[in-house]
Each structure stands twice: as C-alpha cells, then as structure tokens.
Backbone as a chain_set.jsonl record, in Angstrom:
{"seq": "XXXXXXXXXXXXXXXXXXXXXXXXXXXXXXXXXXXXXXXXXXXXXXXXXXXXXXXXXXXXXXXXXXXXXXXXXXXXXXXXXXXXXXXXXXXXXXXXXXXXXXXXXXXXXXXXXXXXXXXXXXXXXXXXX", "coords": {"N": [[0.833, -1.178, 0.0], [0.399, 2.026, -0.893], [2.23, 4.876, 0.546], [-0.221, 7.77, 2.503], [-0.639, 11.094, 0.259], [0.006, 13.817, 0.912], [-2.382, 16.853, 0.695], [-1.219, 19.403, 0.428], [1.11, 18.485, -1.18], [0.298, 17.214, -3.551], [-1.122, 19.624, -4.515], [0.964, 20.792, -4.718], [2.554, 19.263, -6.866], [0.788, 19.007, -9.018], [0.807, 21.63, -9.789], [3.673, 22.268, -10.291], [3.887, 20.514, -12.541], [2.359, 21.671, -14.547], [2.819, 23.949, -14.465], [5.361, 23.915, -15.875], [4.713, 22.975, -18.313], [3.751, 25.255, -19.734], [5.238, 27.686, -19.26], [4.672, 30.54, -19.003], [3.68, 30.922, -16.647], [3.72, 32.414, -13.811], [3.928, 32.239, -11.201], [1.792, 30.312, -9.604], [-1.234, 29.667, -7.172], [-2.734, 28.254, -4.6], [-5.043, 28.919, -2.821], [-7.316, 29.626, 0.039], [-10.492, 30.349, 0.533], [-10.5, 31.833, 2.539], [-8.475, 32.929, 3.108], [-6.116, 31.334, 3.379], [-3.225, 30.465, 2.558], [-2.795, 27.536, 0.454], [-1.302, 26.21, -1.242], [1.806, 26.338, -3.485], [3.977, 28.68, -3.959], [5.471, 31.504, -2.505], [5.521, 35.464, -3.204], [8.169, 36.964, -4.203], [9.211, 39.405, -2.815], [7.123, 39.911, -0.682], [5.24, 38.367, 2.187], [3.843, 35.519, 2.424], [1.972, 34.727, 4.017], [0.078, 37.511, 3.656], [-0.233, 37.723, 1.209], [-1.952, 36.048, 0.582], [-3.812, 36.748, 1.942], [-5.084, 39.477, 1.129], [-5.691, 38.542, -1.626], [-7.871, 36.52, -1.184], [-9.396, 38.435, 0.064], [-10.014, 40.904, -2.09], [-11.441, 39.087, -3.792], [-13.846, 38.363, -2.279], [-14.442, 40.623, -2.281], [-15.255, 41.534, -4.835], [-17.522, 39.758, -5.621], [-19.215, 40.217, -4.047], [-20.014, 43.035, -5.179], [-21.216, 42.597, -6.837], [-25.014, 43.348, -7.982], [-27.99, 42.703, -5.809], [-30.542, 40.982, -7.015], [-29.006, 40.173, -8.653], [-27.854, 36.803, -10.421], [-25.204, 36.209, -11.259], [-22.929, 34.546, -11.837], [-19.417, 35.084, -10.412], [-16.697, 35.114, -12.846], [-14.23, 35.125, -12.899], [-11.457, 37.247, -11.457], [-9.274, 40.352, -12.188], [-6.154, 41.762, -12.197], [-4.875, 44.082, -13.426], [-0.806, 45.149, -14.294], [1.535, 47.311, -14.679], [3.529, 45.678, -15.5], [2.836, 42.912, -15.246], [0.028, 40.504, -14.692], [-1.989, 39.535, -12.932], [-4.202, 36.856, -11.798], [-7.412, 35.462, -10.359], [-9.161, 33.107, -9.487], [-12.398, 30.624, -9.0], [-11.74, 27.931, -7.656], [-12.898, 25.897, -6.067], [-15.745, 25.457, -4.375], [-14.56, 26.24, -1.619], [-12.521, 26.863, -2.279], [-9.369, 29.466, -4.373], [-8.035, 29.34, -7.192], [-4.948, 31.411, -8.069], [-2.868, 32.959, -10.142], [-0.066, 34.206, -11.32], [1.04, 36.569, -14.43], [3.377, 37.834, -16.917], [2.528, 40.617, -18.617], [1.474, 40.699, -20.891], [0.553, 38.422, -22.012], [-1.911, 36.03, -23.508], [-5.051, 36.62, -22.01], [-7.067, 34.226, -22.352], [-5.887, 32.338, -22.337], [-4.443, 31.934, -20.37], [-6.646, 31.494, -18.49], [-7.972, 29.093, -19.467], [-5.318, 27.259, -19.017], [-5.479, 27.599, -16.007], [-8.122, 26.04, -15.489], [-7.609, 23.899, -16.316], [-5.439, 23.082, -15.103], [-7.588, 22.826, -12.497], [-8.873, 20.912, -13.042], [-7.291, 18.837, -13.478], [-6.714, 18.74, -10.571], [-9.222, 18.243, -9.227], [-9.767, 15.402, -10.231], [-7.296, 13.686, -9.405], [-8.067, 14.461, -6.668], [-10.691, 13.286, -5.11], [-12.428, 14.172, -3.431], [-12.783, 16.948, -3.779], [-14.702, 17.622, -6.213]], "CA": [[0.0, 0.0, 0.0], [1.216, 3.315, -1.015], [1.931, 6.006, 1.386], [-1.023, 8.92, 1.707], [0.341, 12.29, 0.017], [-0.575, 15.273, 1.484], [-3.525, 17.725, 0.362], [-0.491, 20.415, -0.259], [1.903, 17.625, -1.92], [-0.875, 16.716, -4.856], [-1.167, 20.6, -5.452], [2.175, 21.224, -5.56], [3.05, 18.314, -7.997], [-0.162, 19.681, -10.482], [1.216, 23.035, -10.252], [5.119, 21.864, -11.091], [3.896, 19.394, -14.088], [1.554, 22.015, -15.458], [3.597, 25.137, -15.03], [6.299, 23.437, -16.72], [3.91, 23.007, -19.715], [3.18, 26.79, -19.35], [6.441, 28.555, -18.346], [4.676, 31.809, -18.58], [2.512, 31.026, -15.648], [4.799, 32.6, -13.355], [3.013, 32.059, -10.423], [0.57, 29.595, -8.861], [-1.459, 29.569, -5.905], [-4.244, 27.669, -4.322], [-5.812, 29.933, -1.427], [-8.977, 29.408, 0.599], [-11.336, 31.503, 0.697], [-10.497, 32.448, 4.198], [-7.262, 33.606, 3.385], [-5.248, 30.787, 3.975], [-2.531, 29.449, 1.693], [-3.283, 25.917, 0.934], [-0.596, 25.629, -2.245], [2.085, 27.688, -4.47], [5.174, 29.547, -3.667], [5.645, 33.361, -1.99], [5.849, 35.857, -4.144], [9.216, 37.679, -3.269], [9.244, 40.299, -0.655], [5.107, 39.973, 0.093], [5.152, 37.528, 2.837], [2.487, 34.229, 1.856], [0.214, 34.942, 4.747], [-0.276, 38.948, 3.406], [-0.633, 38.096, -0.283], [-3.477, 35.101, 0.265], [-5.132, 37.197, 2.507], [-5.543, 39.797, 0.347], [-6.231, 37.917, -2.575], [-8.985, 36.329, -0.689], [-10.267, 39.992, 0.203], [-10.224, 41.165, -3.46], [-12.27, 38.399, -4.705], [-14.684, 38.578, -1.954], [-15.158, 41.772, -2.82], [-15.731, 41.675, -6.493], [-18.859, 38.731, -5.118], [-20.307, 41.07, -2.882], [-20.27, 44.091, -5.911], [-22.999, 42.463, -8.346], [-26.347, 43.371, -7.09], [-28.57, 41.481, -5.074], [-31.017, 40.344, -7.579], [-28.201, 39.6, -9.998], [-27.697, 35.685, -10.182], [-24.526, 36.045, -12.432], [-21.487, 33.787, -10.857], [-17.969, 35.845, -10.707], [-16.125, 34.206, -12.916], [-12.369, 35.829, -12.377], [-10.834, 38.665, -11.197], [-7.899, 40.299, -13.128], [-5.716, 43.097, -11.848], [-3.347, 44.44, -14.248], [-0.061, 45.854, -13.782], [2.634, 47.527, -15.541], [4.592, 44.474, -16.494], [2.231, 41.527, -15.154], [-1.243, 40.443, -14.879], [-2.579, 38.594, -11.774], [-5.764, 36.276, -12.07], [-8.186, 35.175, -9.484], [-10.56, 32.435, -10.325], [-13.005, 29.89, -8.248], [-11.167, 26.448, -7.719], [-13.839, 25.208, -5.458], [-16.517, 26.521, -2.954], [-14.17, 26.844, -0.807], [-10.999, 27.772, -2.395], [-9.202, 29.964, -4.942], [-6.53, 29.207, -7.88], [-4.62, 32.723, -8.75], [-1.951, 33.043, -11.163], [0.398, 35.767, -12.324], [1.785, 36.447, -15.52], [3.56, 38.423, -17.917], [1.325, 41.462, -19.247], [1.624, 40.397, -22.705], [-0.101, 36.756, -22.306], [-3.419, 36.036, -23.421], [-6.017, 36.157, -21.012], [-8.051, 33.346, -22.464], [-4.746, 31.247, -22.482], [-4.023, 31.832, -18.834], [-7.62, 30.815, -17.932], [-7.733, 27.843, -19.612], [-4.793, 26.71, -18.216], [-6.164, 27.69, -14.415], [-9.117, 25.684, -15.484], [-7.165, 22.566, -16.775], [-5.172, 22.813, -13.154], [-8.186, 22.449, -11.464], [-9.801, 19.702, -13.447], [-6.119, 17.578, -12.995], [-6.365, 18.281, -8.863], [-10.29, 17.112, -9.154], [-9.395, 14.423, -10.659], [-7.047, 13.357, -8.083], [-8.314, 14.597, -5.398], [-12.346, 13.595, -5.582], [-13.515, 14.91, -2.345], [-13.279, 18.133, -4.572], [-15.6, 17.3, -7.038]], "C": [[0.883, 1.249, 0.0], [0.808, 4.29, 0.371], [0.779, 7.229, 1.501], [-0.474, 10.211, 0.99], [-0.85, 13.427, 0.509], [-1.445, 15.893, 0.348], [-2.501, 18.758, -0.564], [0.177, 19.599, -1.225], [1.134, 17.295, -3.237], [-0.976, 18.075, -5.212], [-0.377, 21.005, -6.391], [2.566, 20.692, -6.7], [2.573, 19.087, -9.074], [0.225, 20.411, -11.017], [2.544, 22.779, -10.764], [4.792, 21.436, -12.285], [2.817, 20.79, -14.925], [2.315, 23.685, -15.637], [4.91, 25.184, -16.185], [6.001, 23.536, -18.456], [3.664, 24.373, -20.359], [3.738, 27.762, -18.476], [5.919, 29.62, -18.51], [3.857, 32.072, -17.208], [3.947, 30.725, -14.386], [4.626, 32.233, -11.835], [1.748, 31.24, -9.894], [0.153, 29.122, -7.66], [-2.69, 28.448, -5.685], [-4.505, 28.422, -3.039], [-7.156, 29.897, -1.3], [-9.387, 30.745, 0.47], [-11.545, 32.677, 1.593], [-9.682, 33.184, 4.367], [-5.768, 32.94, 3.316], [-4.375, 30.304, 2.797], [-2.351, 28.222, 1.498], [-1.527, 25.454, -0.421], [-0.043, 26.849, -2.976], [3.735, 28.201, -3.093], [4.999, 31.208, -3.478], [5.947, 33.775, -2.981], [7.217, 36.714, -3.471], [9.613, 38.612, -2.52], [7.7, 40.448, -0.175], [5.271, 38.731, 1.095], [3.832, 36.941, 2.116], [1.281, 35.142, 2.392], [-0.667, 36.598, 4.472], [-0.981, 38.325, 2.136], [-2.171, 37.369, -0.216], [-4.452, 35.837, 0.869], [-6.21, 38.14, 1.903], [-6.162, 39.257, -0.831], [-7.959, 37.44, -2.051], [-10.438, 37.626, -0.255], [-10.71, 40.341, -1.047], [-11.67, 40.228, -3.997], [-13.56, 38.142, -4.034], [-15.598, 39.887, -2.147], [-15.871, 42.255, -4.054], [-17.027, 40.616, -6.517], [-19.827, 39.474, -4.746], [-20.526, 42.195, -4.021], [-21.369, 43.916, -6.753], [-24.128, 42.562, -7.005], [-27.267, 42.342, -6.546], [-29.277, 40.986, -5.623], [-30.387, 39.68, -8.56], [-27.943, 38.157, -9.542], [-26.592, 35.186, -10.83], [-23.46, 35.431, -11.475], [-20.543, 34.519, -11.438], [-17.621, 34.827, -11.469], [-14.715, 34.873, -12.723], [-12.207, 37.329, -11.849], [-9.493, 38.76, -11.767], [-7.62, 41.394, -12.772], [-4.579, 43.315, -12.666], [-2.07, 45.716, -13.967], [0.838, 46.515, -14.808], [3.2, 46.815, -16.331], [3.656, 43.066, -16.057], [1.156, 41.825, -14.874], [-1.338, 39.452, -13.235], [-3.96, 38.5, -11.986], [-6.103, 35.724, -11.128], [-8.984, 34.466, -9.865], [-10.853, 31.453, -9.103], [-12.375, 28.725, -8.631], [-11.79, 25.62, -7.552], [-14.811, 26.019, -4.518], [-15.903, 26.864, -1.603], [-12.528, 27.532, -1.058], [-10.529, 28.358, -3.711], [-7.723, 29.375, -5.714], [-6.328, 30.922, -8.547], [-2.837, 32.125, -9.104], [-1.169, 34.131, -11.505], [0.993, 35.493, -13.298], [2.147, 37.836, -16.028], [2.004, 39.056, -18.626], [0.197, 41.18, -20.54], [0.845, 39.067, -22.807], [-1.237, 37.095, -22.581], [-4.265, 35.779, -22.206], [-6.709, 34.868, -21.334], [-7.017, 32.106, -21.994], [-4.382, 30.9, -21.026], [-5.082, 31.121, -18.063], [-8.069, 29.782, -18.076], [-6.699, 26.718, -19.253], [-5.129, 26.887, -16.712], [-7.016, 26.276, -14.586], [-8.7, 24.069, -16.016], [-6.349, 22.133, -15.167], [-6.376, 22.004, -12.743], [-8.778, 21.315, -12.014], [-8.769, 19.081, -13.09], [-6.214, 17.52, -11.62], [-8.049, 17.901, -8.802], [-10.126, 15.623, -9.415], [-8.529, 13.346, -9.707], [-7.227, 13.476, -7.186], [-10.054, 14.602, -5.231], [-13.041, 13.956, -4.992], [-13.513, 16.711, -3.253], [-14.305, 18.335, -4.98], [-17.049, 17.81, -6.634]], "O": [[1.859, 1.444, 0.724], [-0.25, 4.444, 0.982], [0.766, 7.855, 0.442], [0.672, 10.296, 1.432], [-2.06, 13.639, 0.418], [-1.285, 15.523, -0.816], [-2.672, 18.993, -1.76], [-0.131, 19.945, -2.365], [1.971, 17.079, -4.113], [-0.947, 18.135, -6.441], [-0.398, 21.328, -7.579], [2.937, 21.438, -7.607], [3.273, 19.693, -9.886], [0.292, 20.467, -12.244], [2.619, 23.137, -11.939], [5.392, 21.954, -13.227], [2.649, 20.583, -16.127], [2.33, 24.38, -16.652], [5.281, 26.048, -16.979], [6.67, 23.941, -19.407], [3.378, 24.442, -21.555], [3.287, 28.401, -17.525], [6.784, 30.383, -18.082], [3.483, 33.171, -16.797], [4.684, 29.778, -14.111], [5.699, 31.839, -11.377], [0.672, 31.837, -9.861], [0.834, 28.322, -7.017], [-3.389, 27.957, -6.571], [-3.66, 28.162, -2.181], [-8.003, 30.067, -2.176], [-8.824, 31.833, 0.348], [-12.18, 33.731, 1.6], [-9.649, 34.015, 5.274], [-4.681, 33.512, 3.239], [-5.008, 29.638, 1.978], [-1.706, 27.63, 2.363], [-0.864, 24.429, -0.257], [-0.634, 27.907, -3.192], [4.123, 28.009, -1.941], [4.442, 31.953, -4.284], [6.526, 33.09, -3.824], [7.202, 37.046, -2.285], [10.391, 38.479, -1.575], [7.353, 41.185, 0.748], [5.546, 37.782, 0.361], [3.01, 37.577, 1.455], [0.352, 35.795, 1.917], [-1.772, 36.842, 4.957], [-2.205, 38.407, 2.027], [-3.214, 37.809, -0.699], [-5.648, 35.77, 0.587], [-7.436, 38.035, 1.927], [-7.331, 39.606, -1.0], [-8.992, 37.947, -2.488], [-11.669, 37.657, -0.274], [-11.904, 40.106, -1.236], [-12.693, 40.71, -4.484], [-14.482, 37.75, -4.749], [-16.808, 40.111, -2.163], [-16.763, 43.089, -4.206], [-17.628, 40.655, -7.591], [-21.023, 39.42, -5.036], [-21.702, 42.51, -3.834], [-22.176, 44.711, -7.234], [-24.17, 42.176, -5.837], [-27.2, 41.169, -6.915], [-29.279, 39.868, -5.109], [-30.903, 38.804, -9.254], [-27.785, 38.042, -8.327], [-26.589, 33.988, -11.112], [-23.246, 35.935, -10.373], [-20.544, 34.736, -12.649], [-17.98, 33.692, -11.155], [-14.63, 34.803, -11.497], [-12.957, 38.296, -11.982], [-8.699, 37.829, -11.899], [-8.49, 42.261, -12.854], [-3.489, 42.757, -12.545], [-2.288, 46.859, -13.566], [0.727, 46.05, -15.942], [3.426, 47.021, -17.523], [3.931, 42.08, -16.741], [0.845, 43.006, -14.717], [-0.411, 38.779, -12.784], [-4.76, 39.4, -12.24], [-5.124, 35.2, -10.596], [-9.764, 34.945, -10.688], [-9.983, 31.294, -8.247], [-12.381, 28.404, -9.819], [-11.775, 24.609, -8.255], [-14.542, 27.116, -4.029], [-16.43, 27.521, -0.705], [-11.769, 28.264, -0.422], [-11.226, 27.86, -4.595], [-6.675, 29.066, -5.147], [-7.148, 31.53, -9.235], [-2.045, 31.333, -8.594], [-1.749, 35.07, -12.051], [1.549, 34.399, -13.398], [1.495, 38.838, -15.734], [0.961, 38.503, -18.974], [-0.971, 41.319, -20.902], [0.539, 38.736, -23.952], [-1.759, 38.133, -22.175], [-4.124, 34.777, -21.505], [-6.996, 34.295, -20.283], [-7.39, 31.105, -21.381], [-4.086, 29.777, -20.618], [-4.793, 30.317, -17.177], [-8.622, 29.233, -17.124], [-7.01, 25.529, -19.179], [-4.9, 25.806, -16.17], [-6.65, 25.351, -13.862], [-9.553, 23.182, -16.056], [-6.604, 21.21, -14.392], [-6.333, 20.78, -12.629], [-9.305, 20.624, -11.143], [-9.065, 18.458, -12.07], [-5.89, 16.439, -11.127], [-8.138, 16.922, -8.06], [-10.46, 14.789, -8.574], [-9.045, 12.296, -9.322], [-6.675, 12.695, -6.412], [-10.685, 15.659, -5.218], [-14.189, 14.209, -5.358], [-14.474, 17.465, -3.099], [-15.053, 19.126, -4.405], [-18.015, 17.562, -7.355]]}, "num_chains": 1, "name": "protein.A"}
C-alpha cells in the first residue's frame, strides 16, 4: 500500500507538471477563501500569509459588488499591472486558484490553463468534485 500524500503535496506536484507546460505562468497559488494558503510559492518580498489574505479579500469583494437580484457567478478577477497580470478564479466553494503572468499573455490562455489545473487536482483529489 502506497503512502497517503498530502492535500499540499498533490497541489504542488499539479502546479510543477503544469507550469512546466506553461512557463509563462509565473506564479501559482491555491488559497482558501479564508485567506489561507493551501498551495504555491511566496511571491518575493510579500510575505504568503499577506498576499493570500488579500487575494482572498479582493475576490470577496468583487462577489459582494454584483447586485442582489443579480444571479450572475464571478467568474475571475484580473488586476493588471505595468509588467504583469494577476488572475483570481473559483477552484472550489471553498478555495481559490490565482496566477500571475507576464502582461503580454493572453487572457483566455491563462484561464484555460487555471481551469485545466483544477480539473487535474479534481481528478485526483475527488472529495473536490
């Protein structure tokens, strides 16, 4: 019988084998909803526990902005910068995959890879699902 692998260990792998595929995806996180960093590497002088928290703020906030009769599901958040892009998207009901990249990438390209992530960690991991 194989050993279990950790919750973080199965992200990290996804995110190594698929960033690899998709060296412009400079950046990948998995962050709860709560704040918490579940998966992904610091970005370099933002401490983890600052950036997820925010992140998690941001995207609660852009939820809470459509009106109350509106029934439209967020689908991303995208903050653009000078030289890179950072993306925000729903992983699961309870947690968040964000991404940064290079300015210059396609958006559609970046989100379809997010969205291929999360189908490979469903996939292995089926309490997701």
């Amino acid at each position: 019988m194989r050993p279990a692998k950790s919750i973080e260990s199965v992200f990290e792998n996804i995110i190594r084998n698929e960033t690899d595929k998709a060296p412009y995806l400079q950046n990948v996180f998995i962050i709860s909803k709560t704040g918490l960093i579940v998966a992904g590497k610091s970005l370099s002088q933002i401490p983890s526990e600052t950036f997820s928290a925010m992140v998690a703020i941001i995207y609660s906030s852009a939820e809470s902005a459509k009106t109350e009769d509106s029934k439209e599901k967020l689908e991303y958040v995208m903050a653009i910068f000078e030289n890179k892009k950072l993306f925000i998207t729903e992983f699961s009901s309870n947690l968040l995959i964000v991404a940064t990249v290079d300015r210059n990438v396609d958006d559609v390209r970046v989100l379809d890879d997010l969205r291929r992530i999360t189908i490979r960690a469903k996939e292995e991991l089926i309490w997701l699902r």
